[in-house]
Each structure stands twice: as C-alpha cells, then as structure tokens.
SEMIKOL-609598 format. One record per residue (C-alpha): residue in one letter; x, y, z. Coordinates in steps of 0.1 Angstrom, whole numbers, padded with zeros to 4 digits, always signed. Each point is the difference from the previous one (the first is absolute). Layout:
N
aXYZ...
***
This chain:
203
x-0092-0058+1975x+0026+0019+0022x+0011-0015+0029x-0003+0015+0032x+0027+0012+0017x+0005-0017+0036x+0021+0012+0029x+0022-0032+0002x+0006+0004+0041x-0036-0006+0004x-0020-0034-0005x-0024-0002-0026x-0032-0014-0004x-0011-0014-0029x-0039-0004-0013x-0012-0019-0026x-0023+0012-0020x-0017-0016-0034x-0028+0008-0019x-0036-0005+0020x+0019+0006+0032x-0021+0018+0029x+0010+0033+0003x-0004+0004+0042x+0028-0028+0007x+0028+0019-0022x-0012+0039+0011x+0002-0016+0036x+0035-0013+0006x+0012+0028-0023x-0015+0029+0022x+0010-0016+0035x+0037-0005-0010x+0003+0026-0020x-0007+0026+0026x+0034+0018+0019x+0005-0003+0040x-0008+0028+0021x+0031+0013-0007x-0006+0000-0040x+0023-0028-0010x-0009-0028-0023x+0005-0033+0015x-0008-0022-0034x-0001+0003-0032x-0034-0010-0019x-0005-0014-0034x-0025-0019-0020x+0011-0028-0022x-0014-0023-0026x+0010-0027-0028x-0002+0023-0031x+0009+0037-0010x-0036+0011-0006x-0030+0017+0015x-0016-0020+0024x-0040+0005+0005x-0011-0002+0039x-0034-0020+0004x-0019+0034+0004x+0018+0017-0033x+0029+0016+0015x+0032-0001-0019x+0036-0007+0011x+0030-0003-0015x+0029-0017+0019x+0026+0010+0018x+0027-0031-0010x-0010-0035-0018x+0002-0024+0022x+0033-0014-0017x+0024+0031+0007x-0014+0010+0033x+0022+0014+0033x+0002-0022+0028x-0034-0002+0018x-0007-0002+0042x-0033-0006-0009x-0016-0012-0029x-0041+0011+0002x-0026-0023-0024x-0034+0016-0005x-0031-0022-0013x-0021+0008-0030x-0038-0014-0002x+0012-0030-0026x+0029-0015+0023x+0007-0026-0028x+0012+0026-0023x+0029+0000+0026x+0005-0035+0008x+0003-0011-0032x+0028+0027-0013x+0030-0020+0007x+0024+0034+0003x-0022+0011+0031x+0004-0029+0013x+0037-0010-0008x+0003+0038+0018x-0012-0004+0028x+0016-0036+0008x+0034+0019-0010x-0008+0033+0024x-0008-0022+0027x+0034-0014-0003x+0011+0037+0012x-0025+0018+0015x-0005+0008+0039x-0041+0001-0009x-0024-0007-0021x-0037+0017+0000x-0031-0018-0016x-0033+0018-0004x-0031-0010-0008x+0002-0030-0029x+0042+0008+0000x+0000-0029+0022x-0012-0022-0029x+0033+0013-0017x+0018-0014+0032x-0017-0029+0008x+0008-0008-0043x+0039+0008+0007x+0001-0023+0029x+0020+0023+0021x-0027+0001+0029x-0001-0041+0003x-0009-0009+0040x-0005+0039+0003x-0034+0020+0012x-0012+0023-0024x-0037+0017-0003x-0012+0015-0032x-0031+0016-0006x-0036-0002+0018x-0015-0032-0014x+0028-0011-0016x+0018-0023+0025x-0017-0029-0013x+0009+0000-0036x+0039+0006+0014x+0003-0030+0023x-0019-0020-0030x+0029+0009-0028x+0034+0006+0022x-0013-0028+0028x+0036+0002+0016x-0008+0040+0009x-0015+0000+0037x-0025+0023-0010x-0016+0021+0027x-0035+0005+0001x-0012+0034-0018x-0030+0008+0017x+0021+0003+0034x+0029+0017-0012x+0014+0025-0016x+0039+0000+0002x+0023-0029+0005x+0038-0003+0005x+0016-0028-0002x+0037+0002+0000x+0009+0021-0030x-0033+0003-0014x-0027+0021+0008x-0033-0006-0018x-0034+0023-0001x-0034-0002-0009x+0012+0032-0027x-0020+0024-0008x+0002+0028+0021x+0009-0025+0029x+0035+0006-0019x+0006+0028+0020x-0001-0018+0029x+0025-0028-0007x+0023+0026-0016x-0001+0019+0031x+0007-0029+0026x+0030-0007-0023x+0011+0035+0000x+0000-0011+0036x+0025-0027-0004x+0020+0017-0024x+0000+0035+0019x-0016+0006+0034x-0031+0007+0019x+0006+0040-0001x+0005-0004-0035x-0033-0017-0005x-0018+0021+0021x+0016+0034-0023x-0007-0012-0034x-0036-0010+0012x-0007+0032+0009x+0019+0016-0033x-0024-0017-0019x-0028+0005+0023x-0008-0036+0005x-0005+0004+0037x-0026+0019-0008x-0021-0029-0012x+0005-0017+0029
***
C-alpha cells in the first residue's frame, strides 16, 4: 500500500471501506468531493480507508486497495461509513467500531449509508439521534440500537441530525453527499459539481 498524498490545507474525507462493502456509497462521496470549483481548485482531499493493508472486494467484485489504515490516518472533517449486504460483518469487528467512536471524537460529520448505520447505531455515537438506513430496513435498526430515533425508510431518504447525515445508500448516496457538500461548500458549488458529473441531468 502507498499512501496517498493529501494537500494538508484542505480537509479530508475519510471512507471506510471493507470487504462486501457496496460499491455506489464509496464512488459517490469520492466523485462529489473530489471534483475542483469552477475555478479548478481542489477544495478536499479524498481517501478510502480500512483496518488492514490488503485488497478489499466490493459486494459486486470490485477491488480496492486503501488509501491509509485506519490507525495512521490524517486528520478527518468527515469520516463517510458505507454498508455492505451482511451488516454484522461490521458490527461485530471491534476496530470499526472502536474507529468510529474514536473519529467521532474529532470529526465535524459523519455519513452513514445504507446498513453503515448499523455500524453506528453498534458504536453508540448516534444515541438520542435520527438516522435512516435503507428501504425496509428501519425496523430491524430501531429493534437492535433502540436508543437510535430511527426515521421511517419508506418516507425518507436523507436525514441530518446535527453532525450526522444518514441515507437510504445506494445511489441515494449521491444525494446526501451533495446536501453536505452544501454545508461544507455552498449552493453554487453544488449546483457546479452536479452539473460536472452530469447529475442534473437525471433530474
């Protein structure tokens, strides 16, 4: 593994990734903040992260190799957590979760998608705080990590709450990465990279 080289004036954003994970909710935070202004500038630097120096498998068979491990990593803005269709996996490796309680410590945001917000409701960070996860998964959620106020999947498809922002994942990724490129940025900014990529074009 070589570690990629950051721009330390800029805030970085961290994903996790792990093997299984679904490939839409890393390509989708990585494309909207990796993308310059109108002017060409990078505002943030982008990397992928993960537990162990290997290659990781994405639930549809592509392959990534990390970035950093997640115990020499930069400082992050935002740390991102992607789902993977066995959740548990997740849950139960105790240095995902030990990581994210310690980034939360630190962070200015943290991004669920999908089934990541198993991963959060496990580290306990999101206690008394509404998160959504995937389309029929609400249920199972509120039934594990009861002290989550889980919103009700069927009805919605982002929440923020404070400094998390949650997402039924999938391609709906796009859209929570965009509101907090929002946040992070500003509405012209937005509105730019959405039609770099020609998202606006789906719309």
């Amino acid at each position: 593994m070589t570690e990629k080289l950051i721009n330390k004036n800029l805030p970085t954003i961290g994903i996790l990734v792990f093997d299984g994970v679904i490939i839409n909710e890393v390509v989708a935070p990585l494309d909207v903040f990796s993308n310059p202004d109108i002017q060409g500038r990078h505002l943030f630097n982008v990397i992928t992260i993960a537990a162990e120096n290997k290659v990781y498998e994405s639930a549809l068979g592509l392959r990534i190799t990390p970035d950093y491990l997640i115990n020499a990593i930069p400082n992050l803005k935002v740390l991102v957590v992607p789902s993977s269709y066995n959740p548990s996996d997740q849950t139960s490796n105790k240095k995902l979760v030990d990581f994210v309680k310690e980034q939360n410590k630190t962070t200015d945001y943290i991004a669920s998608h999908c089934a990541g917000a198993f991963l959060i409701g496990e580290s306990g960070i999101a206690d008394g705080k509404e998160i959504v996860t995937y389309c029929g998964g609400g249920e199972s959620l509120q039934s594990i990590y009861p002290n989550i106020m889980v919103a009700d999947d069927n009805k919605v498809s982002v929440v923020q709450d404070g400094k998390f922002i949650s997402s039924n994942g999938s391609l709906v990724s796009y859209i929570a990465s965009f509101d907090l490129l929002e946040k992070l940025t500003s509405l012209d900014h937005r509105k730019f990279v959405e039609k770099a990529i020609l998202i606006d074009r789906l719309k």
